[in-house]
Steps between C-alpha positions, in 0.01 A plus 500: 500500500322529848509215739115485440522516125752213555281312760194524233728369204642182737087460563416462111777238464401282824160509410614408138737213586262363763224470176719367300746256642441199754607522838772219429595735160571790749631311751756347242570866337576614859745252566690575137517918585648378883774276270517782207401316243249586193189595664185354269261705706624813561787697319636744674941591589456537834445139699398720835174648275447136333530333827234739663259490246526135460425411877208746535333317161566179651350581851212667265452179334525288830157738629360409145528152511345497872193679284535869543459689204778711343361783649490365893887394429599809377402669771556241761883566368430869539366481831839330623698664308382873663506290865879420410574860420323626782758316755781615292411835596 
């Protein structure tokens, strides 16, 4: 899978676990991947990918509950996420 293929499937489950859960849900599942434990949100093997998707749905949710849409969060996370990559490079 390409690492835009891959960047498009972590999308669909942020934007799906920011709809779904409350930001104290996510924030809970978040701290059970960072102590391995059963994950109620998210089930995935690898605690790096749970961990990652996790904290961008919570940041997601923390720009909904200030009022921005779904849409505005997602690509408010977008828009730091390229800004991050960018100084990587």
């Amino acid at each position: 899978m390409t690492d835009s293929a891959q960047q498009d499937l972590h999308l669909a489950e942020i934007r799906e676990l920011a709809q779904r859960y409350s930001a104290e849900m996510i924030e809970q599942c978040l701290q059970q991947a960072l102590s391995q434990q059963e994950n109620p949100c998210f089930d995935d093997d690898e605690v790096q990918k749970v961990v990652s998707v996790l904290a961008k749905a919570e940041f997601v949710k923390s720009l909904m509950s200030q009022g921005k849409t779904l849409s505005e969060a997602m690509r408010e996370l977008g828009r730091r996420i390229r800004a991050v990559q960018n100084l990587a490079k």
